[in-house]
C-alpha positions in Angstrom: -4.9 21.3 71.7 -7.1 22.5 74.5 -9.9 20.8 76.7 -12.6 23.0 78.5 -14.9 21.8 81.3 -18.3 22.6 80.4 -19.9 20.8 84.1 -20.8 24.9 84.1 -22.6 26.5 81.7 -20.2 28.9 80.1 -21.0 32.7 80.5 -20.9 34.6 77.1 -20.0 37.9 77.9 -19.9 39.5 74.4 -21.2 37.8 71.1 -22.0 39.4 67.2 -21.7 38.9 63.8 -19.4 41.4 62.2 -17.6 42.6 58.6 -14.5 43.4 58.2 -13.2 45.5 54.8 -10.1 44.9 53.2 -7.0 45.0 54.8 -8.6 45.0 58.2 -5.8 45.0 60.9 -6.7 44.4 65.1 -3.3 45.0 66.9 -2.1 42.8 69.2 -4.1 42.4 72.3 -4.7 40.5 75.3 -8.2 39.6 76.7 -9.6 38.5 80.3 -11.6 35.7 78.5 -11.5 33.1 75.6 -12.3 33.8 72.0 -14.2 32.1 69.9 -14.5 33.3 66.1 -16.3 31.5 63.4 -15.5 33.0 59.6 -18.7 33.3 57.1 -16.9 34.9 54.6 -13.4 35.9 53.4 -10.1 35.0 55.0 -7.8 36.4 57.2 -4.4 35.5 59.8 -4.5 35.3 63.0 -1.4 35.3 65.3 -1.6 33.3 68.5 1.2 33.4 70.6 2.9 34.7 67.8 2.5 32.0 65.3 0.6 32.7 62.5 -3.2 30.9 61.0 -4.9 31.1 58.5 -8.8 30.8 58.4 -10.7 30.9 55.9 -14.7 30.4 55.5 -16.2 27.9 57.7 -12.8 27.5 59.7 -13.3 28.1 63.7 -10.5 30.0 66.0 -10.0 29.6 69.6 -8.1 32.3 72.0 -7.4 31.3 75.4 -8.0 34.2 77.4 -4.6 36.2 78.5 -3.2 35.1 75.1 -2.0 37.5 72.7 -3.3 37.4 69.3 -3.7 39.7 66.3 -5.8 39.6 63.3 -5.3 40.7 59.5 -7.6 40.4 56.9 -6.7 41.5 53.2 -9.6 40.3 51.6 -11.7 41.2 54.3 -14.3 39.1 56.2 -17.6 38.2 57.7 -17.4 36.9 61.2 -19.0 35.5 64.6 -17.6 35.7 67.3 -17.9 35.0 71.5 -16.7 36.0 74.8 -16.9 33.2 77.0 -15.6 32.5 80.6 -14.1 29.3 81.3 -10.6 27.7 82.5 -9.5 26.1 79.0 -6.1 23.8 79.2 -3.3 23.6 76.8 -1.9 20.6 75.9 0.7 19.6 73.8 0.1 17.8 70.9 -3.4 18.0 68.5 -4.5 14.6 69.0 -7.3 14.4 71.9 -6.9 11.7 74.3 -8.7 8.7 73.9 -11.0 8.8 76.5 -12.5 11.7 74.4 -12.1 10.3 70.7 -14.3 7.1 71.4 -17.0 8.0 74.6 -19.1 5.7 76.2 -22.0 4.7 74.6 -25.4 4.0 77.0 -27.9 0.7 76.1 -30.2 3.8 75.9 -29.6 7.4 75.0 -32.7 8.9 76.4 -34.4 6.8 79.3 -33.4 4.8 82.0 -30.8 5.7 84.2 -27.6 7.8 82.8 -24.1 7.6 84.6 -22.4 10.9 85.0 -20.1 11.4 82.2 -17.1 14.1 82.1 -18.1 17.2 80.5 -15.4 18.0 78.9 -15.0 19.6 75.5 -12.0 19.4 73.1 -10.8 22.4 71.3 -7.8 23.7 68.8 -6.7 26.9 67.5 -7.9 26.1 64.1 -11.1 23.6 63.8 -14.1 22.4 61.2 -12.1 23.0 58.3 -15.2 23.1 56.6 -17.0 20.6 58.2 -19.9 22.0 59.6 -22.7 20.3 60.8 -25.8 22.4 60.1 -27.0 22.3 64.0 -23.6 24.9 64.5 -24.4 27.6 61.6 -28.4 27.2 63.0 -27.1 27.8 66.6 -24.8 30.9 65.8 -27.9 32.4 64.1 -29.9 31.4 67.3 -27.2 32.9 69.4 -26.5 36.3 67.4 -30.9 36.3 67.2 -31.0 35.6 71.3 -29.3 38.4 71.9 -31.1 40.4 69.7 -34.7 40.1 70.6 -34.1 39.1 74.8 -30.9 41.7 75.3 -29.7 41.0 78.9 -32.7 38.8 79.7 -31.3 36.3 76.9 -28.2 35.2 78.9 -29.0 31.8 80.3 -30.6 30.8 76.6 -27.4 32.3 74.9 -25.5 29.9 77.6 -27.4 27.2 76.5 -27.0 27.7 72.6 -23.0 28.3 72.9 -22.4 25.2 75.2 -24.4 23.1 72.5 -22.0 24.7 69.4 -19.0 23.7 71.7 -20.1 20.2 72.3 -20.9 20.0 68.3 -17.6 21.5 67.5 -15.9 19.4 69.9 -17.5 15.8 68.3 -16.2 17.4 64.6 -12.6 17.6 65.6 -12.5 14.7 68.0 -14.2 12.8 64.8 -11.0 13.4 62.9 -9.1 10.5 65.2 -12.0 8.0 65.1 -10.8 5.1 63.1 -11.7 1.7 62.0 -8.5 -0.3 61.7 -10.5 -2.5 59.1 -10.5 0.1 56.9 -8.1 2.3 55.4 -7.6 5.7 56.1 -9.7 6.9 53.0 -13.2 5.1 53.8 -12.4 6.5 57.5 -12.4 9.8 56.3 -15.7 9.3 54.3 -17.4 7.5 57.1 -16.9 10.4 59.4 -17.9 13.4 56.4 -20.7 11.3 56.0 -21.7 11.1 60.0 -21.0 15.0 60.0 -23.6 16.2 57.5 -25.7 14.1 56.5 -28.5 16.2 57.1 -27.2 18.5 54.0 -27.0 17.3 50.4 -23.9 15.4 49.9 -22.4 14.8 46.4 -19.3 12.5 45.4 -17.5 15.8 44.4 -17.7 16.7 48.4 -16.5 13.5 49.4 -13.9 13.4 46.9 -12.6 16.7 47.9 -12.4 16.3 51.3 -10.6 12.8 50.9 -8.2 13.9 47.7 -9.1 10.7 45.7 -10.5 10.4 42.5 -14.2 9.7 41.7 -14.0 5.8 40.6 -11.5 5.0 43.6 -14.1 6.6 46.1 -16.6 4.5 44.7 -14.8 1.4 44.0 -12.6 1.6 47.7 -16.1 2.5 49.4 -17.7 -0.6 47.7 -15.2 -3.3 48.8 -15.0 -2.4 52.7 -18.1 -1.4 53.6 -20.5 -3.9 50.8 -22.6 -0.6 49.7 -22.2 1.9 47.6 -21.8 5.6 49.0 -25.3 6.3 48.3 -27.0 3.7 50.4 -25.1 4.2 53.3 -25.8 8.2 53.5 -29.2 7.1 52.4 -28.9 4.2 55.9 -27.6 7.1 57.5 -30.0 9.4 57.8 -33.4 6.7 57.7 -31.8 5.6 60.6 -32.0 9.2 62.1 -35.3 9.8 61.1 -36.9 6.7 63.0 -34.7 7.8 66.1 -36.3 11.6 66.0 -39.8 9.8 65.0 -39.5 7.1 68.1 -37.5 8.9 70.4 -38.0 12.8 70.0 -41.0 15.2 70.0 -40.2 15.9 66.5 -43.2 15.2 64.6 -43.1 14.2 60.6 -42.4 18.0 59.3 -40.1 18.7 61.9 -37.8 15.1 61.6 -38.1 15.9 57.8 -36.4 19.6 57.9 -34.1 18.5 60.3 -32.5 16.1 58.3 -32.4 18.6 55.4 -35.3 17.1 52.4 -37.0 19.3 50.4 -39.9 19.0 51.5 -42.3 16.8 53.7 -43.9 14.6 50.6 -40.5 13.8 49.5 -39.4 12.7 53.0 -42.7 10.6 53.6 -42.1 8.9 50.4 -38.4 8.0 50.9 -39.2 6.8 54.2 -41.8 4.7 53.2 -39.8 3.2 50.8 -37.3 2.3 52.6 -39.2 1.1 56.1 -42.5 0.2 54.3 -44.4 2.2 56.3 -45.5 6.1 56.0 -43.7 7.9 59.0 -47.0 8.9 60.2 -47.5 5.6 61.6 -43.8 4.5 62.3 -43.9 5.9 66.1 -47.7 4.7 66.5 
């Protein structure tokens, strides 16, 4: 496991979206920064430090810098990747301390005054494991786009983009140690799939999938800890998000409602009226 201050923006040095064909092979090779690769598409093996991981798509590797590493890919492979300054720490282990699994919460997230928290983001070599949040695939497209358009001029928004993927991919992995001792390990695990994309359809199959449980003992195990069925409480979930973006955020109704992934506005206004009694139009009136 590996923890990287982030009190400094980090400085991306290098950053693209590449493919690799079949039976791709990078010798081994050292580099004066960290590595960050996200996989798209296809699979491949990368040795760290000689030990060998597999990735696969929407699995996340991280190189320290001065590490050696090699990659293979025999099914070739669609990739992101970064260069990014920054001292990262190895620890031994894969379980973050707690001080990082459960952080402080303040009365209010967005006004008053905020106490200075640690800025410190928790890595591993292999994260996600398909997990991801739809803010980190919209940021490496706004990264890889950055770049594009603004070339050198682009550096303190491509800062900006990459620290917000690593605070996004930190929360996923840290998320994996979050538990309720009330419940069992299986309604943890759907409690924090549920947290980590609800703004994306989710169906039982995905939950049951990620979990390894049957269908009825999802429902039925779901039911009896938490008094709702799965559907009301990713339904809770993200009505509770949209009155926070409506009351909260500059988001206005068409934004708050493609943000949390509907179809379309109409369908968002209705399911929110439904559920709050009011159209959102007037919730933050």
């Amino acid at each position: 496991m590996y923890t990287l201050s982030i009190d400094n923006l980090p400085y991306v040095s290098m950053t693209g979206k590449l493919k690799a064909k079949r039976g791709w092979v990078q010798s081994g090779r050292k580099l004066d920064c960290n590595l960050f690769v996200y996989v798209h598409r296809g699979e491949c093996s990368i040795f760290i430090d000689g030990v060998r991981n597999e990735y696969k798509k929407g699995n996340l590797a991280i190189v320290p810098k001065n590490t050696m590493y090699r990659t293979y890919s025999d099914t070739g492979m669609e990739f992101t990747f970064f260069h990014f300054d920054g001292d990262i720490t190895v620890h031994e282990g894969s379980e973050p301390p707690v001080a990082y699994i459960s952080p402080q919460k303040t009365k209010d997230p967005l006004y008053g005054t905020m106490e200075r928290a640690d800025r410190t983001v928790v890595l591993d070599k292999k994260m996600l494991d398909n997990e991801v949040s739809s803010e980190i695939e919209m940021l490496l497209t706004k990264c890889v786009n950055a770049k594009f358009r603004y070339g050198e001029s682009a550096n303190t928004l491509l800062s900006l983009y990459f620290a917000e993927i690593l605070f996004h991919v930190s929360r996923s992995y840290c998320s994996r140690f979050e538990v309720d001792e009330n419940y069992p390990p299986a309604v943890n695990k759907i409690i924090s799939y549920i947290n980590n994309n609800y703004m994306r359809k989710i169906t039982l199959d995905d939950l049951c999938e990620e979990v390894n449980i049957s269908k009825q003992y999802c429902m039925r195990i779901f039911k009896k800890h938490m008094h709702t069925t799965i559907n009301d409480y990713i339904l809770t979930t993200r009505m509770k998000h949209a009155a926070y973006c409506l009351r909260h955020t500059y988001m206005n109704v068409n934004e708050t409602a493609s943000y949390l992934g509907f179809s379309g506005v109409s369908y968002f206004s209705r399911v929110f009226k439904d559920y709050y009694g009011v159209a959102p139009s007037e919730y933050f009136e």
